[in-house]
C-alpha positions in Angstrom: 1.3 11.8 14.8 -2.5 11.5 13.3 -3.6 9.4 10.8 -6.5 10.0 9.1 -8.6 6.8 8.9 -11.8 6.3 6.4 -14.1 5.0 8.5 -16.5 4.3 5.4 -14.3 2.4 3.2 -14.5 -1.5 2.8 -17.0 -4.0 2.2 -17.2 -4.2 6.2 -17.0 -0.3 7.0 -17.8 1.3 9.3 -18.2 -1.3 12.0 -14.9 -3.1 10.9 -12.7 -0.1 10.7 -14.0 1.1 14.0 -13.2 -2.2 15.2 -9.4 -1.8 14.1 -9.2 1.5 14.9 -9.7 0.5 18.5 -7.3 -2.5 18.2 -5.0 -0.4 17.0 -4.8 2.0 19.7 -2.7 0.0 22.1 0.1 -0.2 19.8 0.8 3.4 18.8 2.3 5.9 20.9 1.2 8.3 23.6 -0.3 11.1 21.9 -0.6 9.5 18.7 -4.2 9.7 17.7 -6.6 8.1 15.0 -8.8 10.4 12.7 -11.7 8.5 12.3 -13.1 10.4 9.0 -17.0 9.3 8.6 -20.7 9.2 9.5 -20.3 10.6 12.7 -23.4 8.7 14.4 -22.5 5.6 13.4 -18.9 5.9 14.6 -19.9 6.7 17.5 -22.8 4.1 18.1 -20.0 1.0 17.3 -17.4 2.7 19.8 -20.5 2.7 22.3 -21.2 -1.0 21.7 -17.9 -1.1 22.1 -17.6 0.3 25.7 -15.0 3.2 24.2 -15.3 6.4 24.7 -15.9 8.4 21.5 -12.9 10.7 22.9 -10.0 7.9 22.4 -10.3 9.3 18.7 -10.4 12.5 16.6 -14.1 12.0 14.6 -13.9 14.0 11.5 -17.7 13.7 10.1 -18.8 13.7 6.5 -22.2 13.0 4.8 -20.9 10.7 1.9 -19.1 7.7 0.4 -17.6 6.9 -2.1 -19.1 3.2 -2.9 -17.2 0.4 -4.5 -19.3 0.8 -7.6 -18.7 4.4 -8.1 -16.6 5.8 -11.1 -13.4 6.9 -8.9 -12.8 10.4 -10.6 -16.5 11.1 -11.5 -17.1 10.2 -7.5 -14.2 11.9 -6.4 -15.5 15.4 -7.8 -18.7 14.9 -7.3 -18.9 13.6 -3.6 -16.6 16.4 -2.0 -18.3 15.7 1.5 -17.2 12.3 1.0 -15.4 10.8 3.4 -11.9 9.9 0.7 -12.5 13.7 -0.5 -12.2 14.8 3.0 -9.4 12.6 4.3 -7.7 13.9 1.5 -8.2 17.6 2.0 -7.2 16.9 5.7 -3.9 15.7 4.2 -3.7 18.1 1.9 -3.9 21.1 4.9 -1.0 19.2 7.2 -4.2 18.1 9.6 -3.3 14.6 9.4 0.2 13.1 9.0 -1.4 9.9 6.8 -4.0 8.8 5.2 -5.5 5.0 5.0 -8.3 3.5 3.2 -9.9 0.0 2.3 -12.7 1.9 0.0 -12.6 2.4 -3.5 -8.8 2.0 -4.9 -9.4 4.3 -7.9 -10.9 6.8 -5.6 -7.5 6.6 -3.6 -5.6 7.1 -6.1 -7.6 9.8 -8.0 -7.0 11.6 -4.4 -3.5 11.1 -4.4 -2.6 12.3 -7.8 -4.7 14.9 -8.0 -5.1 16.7 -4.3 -1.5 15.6 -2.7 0.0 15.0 -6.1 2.5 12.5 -7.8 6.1 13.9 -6.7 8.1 16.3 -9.3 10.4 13.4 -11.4 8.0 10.4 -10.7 6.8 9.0 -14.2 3.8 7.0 -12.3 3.2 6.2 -8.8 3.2 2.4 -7.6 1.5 0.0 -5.6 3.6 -1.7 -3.4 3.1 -5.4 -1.6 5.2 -7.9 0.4 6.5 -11.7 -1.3 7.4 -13.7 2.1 10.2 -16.4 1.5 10.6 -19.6 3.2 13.5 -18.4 5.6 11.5 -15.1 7.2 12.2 -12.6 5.4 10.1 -10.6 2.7 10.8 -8.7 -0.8 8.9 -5.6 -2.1 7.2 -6.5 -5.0 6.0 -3.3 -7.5 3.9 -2.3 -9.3 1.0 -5.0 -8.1 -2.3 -2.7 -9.7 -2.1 0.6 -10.6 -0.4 0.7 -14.2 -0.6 -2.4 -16.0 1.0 -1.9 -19.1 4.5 0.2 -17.6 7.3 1.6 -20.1 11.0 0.6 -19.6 11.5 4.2 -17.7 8.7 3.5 -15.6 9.9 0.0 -14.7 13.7 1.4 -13.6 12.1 4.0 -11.3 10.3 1.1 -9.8 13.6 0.1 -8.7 14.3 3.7 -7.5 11.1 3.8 -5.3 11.3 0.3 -4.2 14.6 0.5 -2.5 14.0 3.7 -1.1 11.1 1.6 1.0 13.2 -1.1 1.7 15.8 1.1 3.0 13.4 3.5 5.3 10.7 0.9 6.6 12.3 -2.7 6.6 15.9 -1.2 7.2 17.9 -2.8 4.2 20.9 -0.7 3.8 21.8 -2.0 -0.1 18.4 -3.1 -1.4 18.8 -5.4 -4.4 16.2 -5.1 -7.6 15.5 -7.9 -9.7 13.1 -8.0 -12.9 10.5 -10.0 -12.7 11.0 -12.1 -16.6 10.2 -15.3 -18.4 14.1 -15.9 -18.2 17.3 -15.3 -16.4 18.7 -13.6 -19.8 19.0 -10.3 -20.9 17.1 -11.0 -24.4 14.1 -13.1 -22.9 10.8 -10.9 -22.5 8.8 -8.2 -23.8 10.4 -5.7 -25.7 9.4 -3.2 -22.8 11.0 -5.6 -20.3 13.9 -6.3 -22.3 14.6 -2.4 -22.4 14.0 -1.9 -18.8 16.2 -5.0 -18.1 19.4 -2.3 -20.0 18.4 0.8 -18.3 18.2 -0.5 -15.0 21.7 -2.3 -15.6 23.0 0.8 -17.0 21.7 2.6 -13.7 23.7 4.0 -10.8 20.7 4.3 -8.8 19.8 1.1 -7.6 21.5 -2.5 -7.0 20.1 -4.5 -10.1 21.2 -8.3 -9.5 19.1 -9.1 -13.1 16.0 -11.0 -14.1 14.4 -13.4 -11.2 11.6 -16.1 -13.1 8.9 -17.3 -11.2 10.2 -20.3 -10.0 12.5 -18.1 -7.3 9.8 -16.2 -6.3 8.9 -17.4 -2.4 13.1 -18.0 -2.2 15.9 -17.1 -1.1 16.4 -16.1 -4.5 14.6 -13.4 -3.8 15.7 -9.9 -4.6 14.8 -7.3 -1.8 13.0 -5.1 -4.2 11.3 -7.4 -7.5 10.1 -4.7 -10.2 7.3 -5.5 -12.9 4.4 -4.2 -14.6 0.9 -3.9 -12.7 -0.6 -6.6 -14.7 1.8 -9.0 -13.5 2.2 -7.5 -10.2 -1.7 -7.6 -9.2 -1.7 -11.5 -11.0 1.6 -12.9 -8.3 -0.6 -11.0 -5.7 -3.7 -12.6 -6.2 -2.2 -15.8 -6.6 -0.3 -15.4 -3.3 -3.0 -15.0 -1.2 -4.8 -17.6 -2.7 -2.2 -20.1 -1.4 -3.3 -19.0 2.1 -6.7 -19.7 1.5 -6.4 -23.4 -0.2 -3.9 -24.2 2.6 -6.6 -23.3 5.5 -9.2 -25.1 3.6 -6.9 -28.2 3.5 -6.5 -27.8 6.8 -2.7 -26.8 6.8 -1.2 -24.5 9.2 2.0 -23.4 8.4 3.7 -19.9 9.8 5.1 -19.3 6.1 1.1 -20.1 4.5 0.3 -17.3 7.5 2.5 -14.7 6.4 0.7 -14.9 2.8 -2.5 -13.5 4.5 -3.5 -10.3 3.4 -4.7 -9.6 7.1 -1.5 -9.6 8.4 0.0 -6.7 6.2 -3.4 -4.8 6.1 -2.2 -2.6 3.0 0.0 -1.3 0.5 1.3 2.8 0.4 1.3 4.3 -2.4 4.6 5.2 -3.8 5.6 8.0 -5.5 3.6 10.5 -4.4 4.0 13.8 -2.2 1.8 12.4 0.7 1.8 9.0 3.0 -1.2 7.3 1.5 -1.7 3.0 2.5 -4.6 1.7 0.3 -6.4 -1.6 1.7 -8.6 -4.6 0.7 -12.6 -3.8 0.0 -12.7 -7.1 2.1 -10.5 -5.7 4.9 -11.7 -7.1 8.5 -11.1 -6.5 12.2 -7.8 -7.5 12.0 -6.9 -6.3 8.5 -7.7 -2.6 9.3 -5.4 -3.0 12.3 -2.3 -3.8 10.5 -3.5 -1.0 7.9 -3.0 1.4 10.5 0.3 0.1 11.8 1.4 -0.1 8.5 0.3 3.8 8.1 2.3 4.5 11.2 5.3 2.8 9.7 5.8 4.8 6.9 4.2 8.0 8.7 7.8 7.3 11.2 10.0 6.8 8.0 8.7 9.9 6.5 8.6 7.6 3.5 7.3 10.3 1.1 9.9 12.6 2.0 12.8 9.7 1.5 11.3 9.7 -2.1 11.7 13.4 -2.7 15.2 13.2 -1.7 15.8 10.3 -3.5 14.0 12.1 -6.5 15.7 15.8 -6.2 12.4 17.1 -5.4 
């Protein structure tokens, strides 16, 4: 396995990503390797701060980056020696098996719909994120950026991508989706909600257990897969992590307020697309790269992408 790793994306990049890149190492397989994709001085200058040799990874150099600030698609076309652009092309070829970022999200996903592609049936790619509840387990919470206004169609095949990552990565044979809504009832919501709410109860495609309101979110009330727009989805994310960071400043620690750390997941794929993509924080540190990288791995292993197609008739 390789997985292509932009070593210039994030607010801390390169050293943090180098950083995780080495942290990471002990905790992939033999022969796996890391594609660090980036100035190739400066990569090498932090792994020789570092006391690693430069040979423990693959160092793909580029002159570029893609900045925070930069218009994604404008940037995208524009910097091809950029170090997104590349990682992408590297993809593209079969060179790497995935692809993980912390740099510019629009960049990302400029990259993955138009170099790797969305996958043949998928209305709109998703975001996905974790929602921890209080007895240890998590639900898969889409979309949480990408699209924030989503049609009722849209919505069901949320459902449809969602379970096919709950069932490949976390193992849950009979995922159920809930929609995320105002009210337990059929008629409460937006009218795009309200029509999603029929055609995923009308579908034979996923397990849909009805609406779920905010009040069960964080409980065993949980569905495994919870489905909503990207306006909502980004709003319950930002919100969540939060709660980690007013708990530390109260000076509570608490294993569930730790699992609501965005460090500890590191980043969310991209679903619905021909390629395994995971898209990080522009604040991603040491640790948070790490558990991008894992997380890359995981999905790399469940051939998550190619789950989709199946599940898609691709």
């Amino acid at each position: 396995m390789k997985i292509g790793l932009d070593a210039m994306g994030g607010d801390y990049a390169p050293d943090a990503v180098v950083e995780g890149a080495v942290d990471a190492l002990g905790q992939l397989r033999s022969g796996d390797r890391i594609v660090l994709i980036g100035d190739s001085g400066r990569i090498k200058g932090k792994l020789a701060s570092m006391g690693v040799e430069s040979s423990s990874f693959d160092i793909m150099p580029s002159t570029q980056v893609i900045e925070m600030s930069d218009h994604p698609a404008k940037a995208f076309s524009q910097k091809r020696d950029s170090s997104i652009a590349i990682g992408f092309g590297m993809l593209k070829g079969g060179l790497i098996d995935g692809f993980a970022s912390a740099g510019n999200t629009g960049a990302m996903m400029v990259g993955a719909s138009y170099t790797v592609n969305v996958i043949p049936g998928v209305f709109r790619p998703a975001l996905a994120a974790l929602i921890p509840n209080l007895n240890g387990r998590s639900s898969i919470i889409l979309d949480v950026g990408i699209n924030p206004d989503s049609k009722p169609d849209v919505l069901l095949q949320y459902g449809m991508l969602g379970s096919v990552y709950a069932k490949h990565v976390f193992g849950i044979d009979n995922p159920t989706v809930g929609l995320l809504n105002i009210g337990a009832e059929a008629s409460k919501g937006s009218s795009a909600v309200k029509a999603a709410y029929e055609l995923l109860n009308e579908s034979n495609d996923v397990i849909f257990r009805g609406n779920i309101e905010g009040h069960h979110l964080f409980t065993d009330e949980m569905t495994d897969v919870i489905v909503c727009d990207g306006f909502v989805g980004n709003i319950v994310l930002k919100m969540a992590e939060k709660f980690y960071v007013v708990a530390r400043s109260r000076g509570i620690n608490d294993s569930f307020f730790d699992r609501l750390n965005f460090e500890v997941v590191g980043g969310t794929p991209v679903l619905g697309i021909n390629e395994n993509v995971v898209v990080g924080h522009g604040i991603s540190n040491r640790t948070a790269i790490m558990n991008m990288i894992l997380q890359t791995r995981d999905v790399v292993q469940a051939d998550l992408a190619g789950k989709i197609k199946e599940a898609f008739g691709a």
